[in-house]
C-alpha positions, 0 to 999 in steps of 0.5 A, spaced: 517 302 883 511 307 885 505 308 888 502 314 884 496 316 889 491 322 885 485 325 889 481 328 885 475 332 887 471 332 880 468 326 878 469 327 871 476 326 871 476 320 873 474 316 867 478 319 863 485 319 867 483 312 868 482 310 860 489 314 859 492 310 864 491 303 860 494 306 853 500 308 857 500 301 860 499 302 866 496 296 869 491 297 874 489 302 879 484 302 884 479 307 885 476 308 892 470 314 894 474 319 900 473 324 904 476 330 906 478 332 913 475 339 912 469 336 909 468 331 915 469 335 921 465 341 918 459 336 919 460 336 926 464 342 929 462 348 929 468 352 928 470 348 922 463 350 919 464 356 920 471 355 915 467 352 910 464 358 908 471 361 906 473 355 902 466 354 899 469 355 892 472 348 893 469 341 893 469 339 900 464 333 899 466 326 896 472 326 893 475 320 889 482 316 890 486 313 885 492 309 888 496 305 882 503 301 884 508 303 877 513 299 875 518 304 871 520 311 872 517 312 864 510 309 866 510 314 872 512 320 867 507 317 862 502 318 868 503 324 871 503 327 864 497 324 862 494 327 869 495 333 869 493 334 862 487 332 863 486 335 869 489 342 867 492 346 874 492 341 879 494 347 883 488 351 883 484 349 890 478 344 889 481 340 883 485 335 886 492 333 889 497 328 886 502 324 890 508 320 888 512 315 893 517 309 892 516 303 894 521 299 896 516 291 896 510 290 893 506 284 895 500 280 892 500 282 885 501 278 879 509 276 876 508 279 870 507 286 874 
């Protein structure tokens, strides 16, 4: 089993990552609005206002948080594939960061999970 995290700082993606998801069967995910540690302490230290300014071609407002728990390895491939398709270059700076990690228990979710 898998925790599937994707930060994703382009709201557009969201939708449609979300409507893939369902065709691969995966089962659910929960979606949250984030902030990033260099947006918030821009707001309130100076120093970091200042940096701001050098990375003004990436998004340091809202970012949007997508967390879904993944039975098998094949769905996790699915999804990752599916992600990176919609969102083209993940690595280019303000599109976003996707993070996989096993999970060894899982508690609260349905049996047929």
């Amino acid at each position: 089993m898998y925790l599937l995290i994707i930060i994703l700082y382009n709201e557009n993606y969201v939708r449609e990552i979300l409507k893939k998801f369902l065709e691969i069967d995966v089962r659910g995910a929960t979606l949250i609005r984030s902030k990033g540690m260099a947006s918030l302490l821009s707001e309130e230290v100076p120093i970091f206002t200042s940096l701001r300014r050098m990375f003004e071609e990436t998004n340091l407002g809202e970012n949007y948080t997508i967390f879904s728990a993944i039975k098998t390895e094949e769905t996790l491939n699915k999804a990752t594939e599916a992600v990176l398709e919609i969102v083209k270059d993940i690595d280019k700076p303000g599109t976003g960061i996707m993070i996989v990690v096993p999970v060894i228990k899982i508690y609260g979710l349905a049996q047929k999970f």
